[in-house]
N, C-alpha and C positions, 0 to 999 in steps of 0.2 A: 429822814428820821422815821421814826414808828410812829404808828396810827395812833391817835387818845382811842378812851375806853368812853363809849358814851353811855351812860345812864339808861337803864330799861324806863319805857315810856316817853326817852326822849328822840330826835328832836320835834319840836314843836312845831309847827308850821301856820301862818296865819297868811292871807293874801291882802295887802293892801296895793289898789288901782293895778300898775300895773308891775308893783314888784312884790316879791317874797320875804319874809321876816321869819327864819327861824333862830329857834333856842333849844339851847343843851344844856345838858350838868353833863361834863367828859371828869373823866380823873387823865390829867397831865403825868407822865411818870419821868421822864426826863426832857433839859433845856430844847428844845427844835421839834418837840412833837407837833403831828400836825394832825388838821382836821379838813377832809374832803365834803366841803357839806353837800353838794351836788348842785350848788349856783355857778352860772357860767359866771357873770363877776362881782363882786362883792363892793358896794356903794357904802359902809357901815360897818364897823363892827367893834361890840364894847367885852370887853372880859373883865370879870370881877371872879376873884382866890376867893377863899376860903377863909384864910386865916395869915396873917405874918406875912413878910415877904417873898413868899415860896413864888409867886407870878407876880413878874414883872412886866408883861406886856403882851401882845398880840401882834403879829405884822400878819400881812393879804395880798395874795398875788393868784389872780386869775379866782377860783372858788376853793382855794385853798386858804384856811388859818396856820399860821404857824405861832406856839406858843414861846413865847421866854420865859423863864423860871432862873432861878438862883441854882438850881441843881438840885434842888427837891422833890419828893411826888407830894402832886393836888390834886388830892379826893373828890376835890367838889369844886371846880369851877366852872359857873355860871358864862357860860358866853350866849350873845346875840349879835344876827347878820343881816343886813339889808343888801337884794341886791337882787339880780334879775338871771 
């Protein structure tokens, strides 16, 4: 599926010991978009929508997000990644 759109100023990056934690605002535009955050693999990861049930979840495979949506676009959701 097609890349999200992430947010100017994002992602966020912080280092804790010895893994990585980043965050985004993406806009979601349809079901299976994904996000390549550039972790080789991902230990975490929480996604929170916007509004109403337009995200329904997140799955992760290898440093990839993959979103689930109802079939909606989401403007604004917030994900965060733990992972190395």
């Amino acid at each position: 599926m097609a890349a999200v759109t992430v947010a100017t100023g994002w992602p966020r990056t912080n280092v804790i010991g010895n893994m990585r934690q980043k965050m985004a605002k993406v806009t979601v535009t349809n079901n299976g978009d994904t996000w390549v955050t550039g972790l080789t693999v991902i230990k975490s990861c929480s996604a929170q929508g916007s509004s109403g049930t337009k995200l329904i979840g997140a799955t992760v495979s290898g440093g990839t997000v993959t979103f689930v949506t109802d079939g909606t676009a989401d403007a604004a959701v917030f994900v965060t990644v733990v992972g190395f």
